[in-house]
C-alpha positions in Angstrom: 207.1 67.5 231.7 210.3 69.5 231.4 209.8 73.2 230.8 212.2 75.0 228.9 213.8 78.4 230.8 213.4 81.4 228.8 216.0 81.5 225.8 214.8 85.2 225.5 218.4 87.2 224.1 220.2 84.1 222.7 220.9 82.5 219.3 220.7 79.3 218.6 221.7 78.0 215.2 219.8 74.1 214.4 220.8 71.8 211.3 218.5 69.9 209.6 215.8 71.7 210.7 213.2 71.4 208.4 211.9 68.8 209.6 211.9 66.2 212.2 214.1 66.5 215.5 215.9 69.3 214.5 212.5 71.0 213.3 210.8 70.3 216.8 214.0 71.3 218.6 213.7 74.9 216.9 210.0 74.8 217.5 211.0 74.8 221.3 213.5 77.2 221.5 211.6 80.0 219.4 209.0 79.4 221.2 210.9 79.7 224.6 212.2 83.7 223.2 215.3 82.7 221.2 216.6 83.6 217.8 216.9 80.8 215.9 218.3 80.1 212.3 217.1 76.9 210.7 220.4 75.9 208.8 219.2 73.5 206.3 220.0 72.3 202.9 216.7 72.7 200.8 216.0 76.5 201.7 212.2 76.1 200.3 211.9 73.2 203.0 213.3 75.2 205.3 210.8 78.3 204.7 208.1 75.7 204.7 209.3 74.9 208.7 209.7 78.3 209.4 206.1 79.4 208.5 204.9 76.4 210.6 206.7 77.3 213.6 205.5 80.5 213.0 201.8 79.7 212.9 202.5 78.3 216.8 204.6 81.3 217.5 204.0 84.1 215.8 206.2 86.3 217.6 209.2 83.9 217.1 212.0 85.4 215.6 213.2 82.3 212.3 214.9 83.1 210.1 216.5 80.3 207.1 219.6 79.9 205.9 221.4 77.4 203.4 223.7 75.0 205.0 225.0 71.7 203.1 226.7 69.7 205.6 228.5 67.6 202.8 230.1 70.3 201.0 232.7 71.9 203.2 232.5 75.0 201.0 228.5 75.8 202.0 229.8 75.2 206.0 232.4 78.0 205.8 229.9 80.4 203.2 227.8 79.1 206.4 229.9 80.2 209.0 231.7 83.0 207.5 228.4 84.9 207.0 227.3 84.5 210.7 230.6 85.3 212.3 230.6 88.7 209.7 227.6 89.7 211.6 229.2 89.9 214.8 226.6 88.3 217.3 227.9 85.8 219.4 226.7 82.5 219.1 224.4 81.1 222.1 223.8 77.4 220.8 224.6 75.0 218.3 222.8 72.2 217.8 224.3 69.9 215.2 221.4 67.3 214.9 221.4 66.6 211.0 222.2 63.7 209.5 221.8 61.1 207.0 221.0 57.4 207.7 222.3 53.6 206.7 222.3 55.3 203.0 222.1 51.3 200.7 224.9 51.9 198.1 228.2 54.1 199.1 228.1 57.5 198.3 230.3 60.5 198.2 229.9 64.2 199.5 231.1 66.6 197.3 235.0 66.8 199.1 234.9 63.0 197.8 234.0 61.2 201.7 231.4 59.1 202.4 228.7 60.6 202.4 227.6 59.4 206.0 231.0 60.1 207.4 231.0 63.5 205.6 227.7 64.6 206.1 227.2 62.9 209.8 230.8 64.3 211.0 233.1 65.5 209.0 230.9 68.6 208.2 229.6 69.0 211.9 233.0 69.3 213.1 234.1 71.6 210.6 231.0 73.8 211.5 231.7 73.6 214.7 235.3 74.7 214.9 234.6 77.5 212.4 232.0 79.2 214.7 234.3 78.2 217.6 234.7 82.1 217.8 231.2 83.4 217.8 230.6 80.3 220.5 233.2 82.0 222.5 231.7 85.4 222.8 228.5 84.0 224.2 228.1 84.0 227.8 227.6 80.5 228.3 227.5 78.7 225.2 226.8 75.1 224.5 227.1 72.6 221.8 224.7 69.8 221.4 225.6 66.9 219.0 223.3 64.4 218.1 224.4 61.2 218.3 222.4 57.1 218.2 222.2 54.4 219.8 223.8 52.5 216.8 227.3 54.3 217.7 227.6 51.7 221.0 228.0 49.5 217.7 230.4 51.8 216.2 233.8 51.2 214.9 236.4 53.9 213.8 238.3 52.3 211.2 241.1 54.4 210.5 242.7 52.5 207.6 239.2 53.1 205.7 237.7 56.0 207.4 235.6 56.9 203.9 234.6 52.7 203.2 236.4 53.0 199.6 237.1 49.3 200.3 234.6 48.1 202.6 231.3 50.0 202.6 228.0 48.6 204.7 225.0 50.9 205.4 224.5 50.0 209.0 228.7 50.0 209.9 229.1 53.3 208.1 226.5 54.6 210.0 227.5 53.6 213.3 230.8 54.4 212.9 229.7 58.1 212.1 227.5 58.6 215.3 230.4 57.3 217.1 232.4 59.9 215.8 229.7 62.4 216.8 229.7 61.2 220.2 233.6 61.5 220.7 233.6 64.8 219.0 230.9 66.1 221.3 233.8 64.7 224.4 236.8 66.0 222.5 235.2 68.9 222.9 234.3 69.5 226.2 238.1 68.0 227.0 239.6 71.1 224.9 237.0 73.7 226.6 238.5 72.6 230.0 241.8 72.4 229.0 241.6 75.8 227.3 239.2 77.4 230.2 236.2 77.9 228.1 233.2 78.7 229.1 231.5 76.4 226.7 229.4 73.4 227.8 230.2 70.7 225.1 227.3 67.8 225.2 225.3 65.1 223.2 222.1 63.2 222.7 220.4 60.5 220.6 217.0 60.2 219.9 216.0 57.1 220.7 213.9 56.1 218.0 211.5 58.5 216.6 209.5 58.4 213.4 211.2 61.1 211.0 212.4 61.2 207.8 215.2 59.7 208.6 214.3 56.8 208.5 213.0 57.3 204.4 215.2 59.5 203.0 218.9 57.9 203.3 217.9 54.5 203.2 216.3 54.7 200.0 219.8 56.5 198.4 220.4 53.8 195.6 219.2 50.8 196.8 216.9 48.4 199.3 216.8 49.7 202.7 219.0 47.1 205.3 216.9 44.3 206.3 217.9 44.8 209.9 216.4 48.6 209.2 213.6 47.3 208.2 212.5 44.3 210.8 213.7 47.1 213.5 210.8 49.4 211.9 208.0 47.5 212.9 209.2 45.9 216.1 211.2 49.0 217.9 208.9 50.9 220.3 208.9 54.6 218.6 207.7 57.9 219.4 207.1 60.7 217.4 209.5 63.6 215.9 209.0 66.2 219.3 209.4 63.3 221.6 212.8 62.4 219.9 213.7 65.8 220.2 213.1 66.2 224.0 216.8 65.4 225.0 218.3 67.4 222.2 216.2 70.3 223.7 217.1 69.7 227.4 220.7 68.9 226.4 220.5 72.6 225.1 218.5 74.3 227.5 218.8 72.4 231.6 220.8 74.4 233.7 221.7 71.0 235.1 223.7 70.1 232.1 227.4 69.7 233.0 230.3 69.3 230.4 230.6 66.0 228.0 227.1 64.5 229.2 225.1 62.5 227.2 220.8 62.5 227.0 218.5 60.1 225.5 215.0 58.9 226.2 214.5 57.9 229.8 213.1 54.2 228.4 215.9 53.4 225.7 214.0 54.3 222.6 210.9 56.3 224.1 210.5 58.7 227.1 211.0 62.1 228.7 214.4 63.2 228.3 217.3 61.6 230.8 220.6 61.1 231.3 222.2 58.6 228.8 225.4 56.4 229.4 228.2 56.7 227.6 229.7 54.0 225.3 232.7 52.3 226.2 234.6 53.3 222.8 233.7 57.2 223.7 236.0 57.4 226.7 239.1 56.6 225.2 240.6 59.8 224.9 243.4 58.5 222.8 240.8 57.8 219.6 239.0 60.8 220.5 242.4 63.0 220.2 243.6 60.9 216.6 239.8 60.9 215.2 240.0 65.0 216.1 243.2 65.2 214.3 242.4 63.3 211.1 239.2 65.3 211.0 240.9 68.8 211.1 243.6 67.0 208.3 240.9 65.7 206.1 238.3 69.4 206.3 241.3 71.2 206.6 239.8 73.1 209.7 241.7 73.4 212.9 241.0 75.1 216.2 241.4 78.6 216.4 244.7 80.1 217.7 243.5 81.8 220.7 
């Protein structure tokens, strides 16, 4: 059983964390001493998470903030308010996400909404707290990522599916944006000589509302979603969690790895291949450059 070292002094910042992953990932790191802000969409959902992880811990120090991933407004009210504070940033854990959503819809910038939410406003979050990342002492990033990305396609002449939209291919193509985001990243931090530690996981398959909320957006869940529900080994929401914690918290982590559960879709947490697509670092550098074009959110000039 991995044991998480004390987080005691840091602040970690964990979308979607009202539930699920993201919820059991801050249950773990408040536990283990740090800070943690559960950036979330629904703030009542959110205080319901808090008080929970608060019965476990009651010293814990949670606190909730709104964050709507697919409105690029709420990510820099997000972002500018944290950075206004003046406390560097520890971790980032960008784990929400929205899933093989039926019928196409949009965020409120006008993307697809799994592109937008998935990516697009992760990347924008990301880059807008590059600075309080920076003034950590060893910082780290943690995207989440799937399995379904190995499946993924970047399809540049449709990014947003305004021609072409399927559940499952919209999907995979944003988780493999995710994962070459999370590699972009950790090329710039050693190009730049950052001391950041850029990384990623996937879950495996774990029982949370992911699988309920976006597939019932408009419309019959994929049959492929659904045959995979009964037949796919799971595990439940802190066991999917375990790599996004260690990805956060190992001291054995080293730049642009990737976690997942040790057994494909169940297990402890272990070291993950990459996907063939992901180590292109020609897509990686055009997919980072249409996503600072299309948020309108570059890296900062320092």
């Amino acid at each position: 059983m991995y044991e998480i070292p004390s987080q005691t002094g840091k602040l970690a910042v964990v979308t979607g964390s009202n539930s699920g992953t993201g919820k059991e990932a801050a249950r773990a790191l408040a536990g283990a001493g740090a800070d943690v802000i559960l950036a979330v969409r629904n703030v009542d959902k959110g205080e319901q998470a808090r008080a929970d992880i608060l019965t476990d811990h009651p010293q814990a120090q949670v606190s909730v903030r709104r964050l709507d991933l697919a409105d690029l407004s709420s990510v820099q009210d997000f972002a500018d308010a944290l950075i206004s504070e003046g406390r560097p940033l520890d971790l980032l854990l960008n784990n929400a996400g929205i899933m093989m959503v039926p019928a196409r819809h949009e965020t409120k910038d006008g993307f697809e909404l799994q592109f937008g939410s998935n990516f697009l406003g992760p990347f924008a979050l990301t880059l807008r707290l590059l600075p309080q990342l920076l003034q950590a002492k060893a910082p780290r990033v943690v995207t989440m990522s799937s399995g379904q990305a190995a499946r993924g396609k970047i399809n540049f002449d449709d990014l947003n599916a305004v021609h072409n939209y399927g559940p499952i291919s919209a999907y995979s193509q944003s988780k493999l944006a995710d994962s070459l985001l999370s590699i972009q990243l950790a090329r710039v931090a050693q190009q730049r000589g950052w001391n950041l530690i850029s990384t990623a996981a996937h879950p495996g398959s774990a029982r949370t509302n992911i699988f309920t909320n976006g597939p019932v957006m408009g419309g019959k869940p994929p049959l492929a979603l659904q045959i995979l529900g009964r037949i796919t080994p799971s595990q439940s929401p802190a066991g999917g969690a375990r790599p996004l914690i260690f990805a956060a918290t190992s001291p054995t982590v080293t730049q642009g790895s990737y976690f997942g559960p040790r057994w494909g879709m169940v297990g402890p947490a272990a070291p993950a291949k990459h996907y063939r697509t992901t180590q292109d670092p020609q897509l990686a550098a055009r997919l980072w450059a249409e996503a600072e074009r299309l948020t309108g959110v570059s890296l900062p000039g320092f």
